[in-house]
C-alpha positions as CSV (number, residue, x, y, z in Angstrom):
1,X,11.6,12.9,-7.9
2,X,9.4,10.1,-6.7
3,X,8.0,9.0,-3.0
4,X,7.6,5.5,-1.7
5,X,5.6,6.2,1.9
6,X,4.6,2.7,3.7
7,X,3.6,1.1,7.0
8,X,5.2,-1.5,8.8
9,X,4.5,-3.2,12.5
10,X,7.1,-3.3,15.0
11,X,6.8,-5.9,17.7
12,X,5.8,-5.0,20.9
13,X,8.9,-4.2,23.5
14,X,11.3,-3.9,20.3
15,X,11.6,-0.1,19.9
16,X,15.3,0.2,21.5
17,X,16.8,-3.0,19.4
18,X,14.9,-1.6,16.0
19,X,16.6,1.9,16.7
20,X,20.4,0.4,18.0
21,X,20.2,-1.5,14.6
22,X,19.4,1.1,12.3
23,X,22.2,3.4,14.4
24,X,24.2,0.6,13.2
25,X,23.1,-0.1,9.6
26,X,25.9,-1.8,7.6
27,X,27.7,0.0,5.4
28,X,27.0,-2.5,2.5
29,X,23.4,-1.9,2.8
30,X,23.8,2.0,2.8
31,X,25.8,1.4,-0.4
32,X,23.5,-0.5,-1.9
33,X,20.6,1.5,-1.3
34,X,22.2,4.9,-2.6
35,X,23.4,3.0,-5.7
36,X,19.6,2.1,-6.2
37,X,18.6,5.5,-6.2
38,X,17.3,7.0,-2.5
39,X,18.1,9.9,-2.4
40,X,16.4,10.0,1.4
41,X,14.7,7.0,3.9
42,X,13.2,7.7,7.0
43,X,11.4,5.8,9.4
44,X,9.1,7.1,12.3
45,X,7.6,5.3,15.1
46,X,4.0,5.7,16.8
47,X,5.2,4.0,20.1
48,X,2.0,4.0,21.1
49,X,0.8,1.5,17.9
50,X,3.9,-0.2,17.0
51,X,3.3,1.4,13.3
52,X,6.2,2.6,11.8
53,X,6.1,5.1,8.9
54,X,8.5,4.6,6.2
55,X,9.0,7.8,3.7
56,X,11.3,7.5,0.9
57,X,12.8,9.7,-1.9
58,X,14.3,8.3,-5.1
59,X,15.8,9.4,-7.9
60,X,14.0,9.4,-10.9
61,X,16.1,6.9,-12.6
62,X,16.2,4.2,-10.1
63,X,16.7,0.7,-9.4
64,X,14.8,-0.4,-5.8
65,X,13.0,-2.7,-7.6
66,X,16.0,-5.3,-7.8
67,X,17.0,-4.4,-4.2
68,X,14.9,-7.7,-2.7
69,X,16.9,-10.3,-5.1
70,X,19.9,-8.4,-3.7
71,X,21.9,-10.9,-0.7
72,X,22.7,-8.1,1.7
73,X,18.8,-6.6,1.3
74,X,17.9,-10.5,2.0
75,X,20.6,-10.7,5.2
76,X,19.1,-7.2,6.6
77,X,16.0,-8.8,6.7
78,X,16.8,-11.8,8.4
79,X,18.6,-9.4,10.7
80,X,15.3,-7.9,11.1
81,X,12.9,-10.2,11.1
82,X,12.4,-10.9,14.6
83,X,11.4,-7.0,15.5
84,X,8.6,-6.5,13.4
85,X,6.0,-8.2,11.0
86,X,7.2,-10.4,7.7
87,X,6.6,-12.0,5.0
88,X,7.2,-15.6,5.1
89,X,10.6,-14.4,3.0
90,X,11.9,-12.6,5.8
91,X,10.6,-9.3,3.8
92,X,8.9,-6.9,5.8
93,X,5.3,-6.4,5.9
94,X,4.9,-3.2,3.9
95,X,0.8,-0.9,3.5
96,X,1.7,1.2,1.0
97,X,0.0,4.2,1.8
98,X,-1.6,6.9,-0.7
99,X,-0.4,10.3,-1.1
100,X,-3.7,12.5,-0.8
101,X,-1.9,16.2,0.2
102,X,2.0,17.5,-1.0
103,X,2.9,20.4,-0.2
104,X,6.7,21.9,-1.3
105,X,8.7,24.8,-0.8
106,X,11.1,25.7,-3.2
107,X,13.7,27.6,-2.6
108,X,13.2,30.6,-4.7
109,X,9.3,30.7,-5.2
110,X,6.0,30.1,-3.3
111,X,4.0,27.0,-2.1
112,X,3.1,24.6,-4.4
113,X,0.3,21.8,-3.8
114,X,-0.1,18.4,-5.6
């Protein structure tokens, strides 16, 4: 399984429209992104920053490199755009960040670190 763990900036004053539009997040999109391969995406918010902290889990075998030639990734980000940082393409403005600690739990066995 692979992680994707990045940044983004949320403008100030838009925390409640970013959350009401992810509460609402098209059907088409979630589609879309399962059929890549994520497996999981989360988004946190330091309110007191504006960062937002993106973690995702894919599948091994997966596709999210296509997803930004994909028309409803392009429409979500024009949906977006407005609430926090872009590219001029609409895309957001991602800082990949570097893992330096993993720690996992299986379910039958003991702590493993990476």
């Amino acid at each position: 399984m692979q992680r994707n763990v990045f940044t983004m900036k949320l403008q100030p004053g838009c925390a409640v429209e970013y959350k009401k539009r992810h509460q609402e997040i098209w059907p088409e999109l979630q589609a879309l992104l399962r059929d890549a391969g994520l497996i999981e995406y989360a988004v946190y918010l330091d309110e007191l920053t504006g960062t937002l902290f993106a973690v995702q889990r894919l599948a091994d075998k997966n596709t999210v490199h296509e997803l930004p030639g994909h028309e409803v990734t392009r429409r979500w980000w024009a949906h977006m755009a407005e609430l926090i940082d872009t590219n001029v393409d609409n895309s957001p403005l991602c800082k990949p960040l570097e893992e330096v600690f993993h720690l996992e739990f299986g379910p039958d066995q003991g702590p493993t670190a990476e």
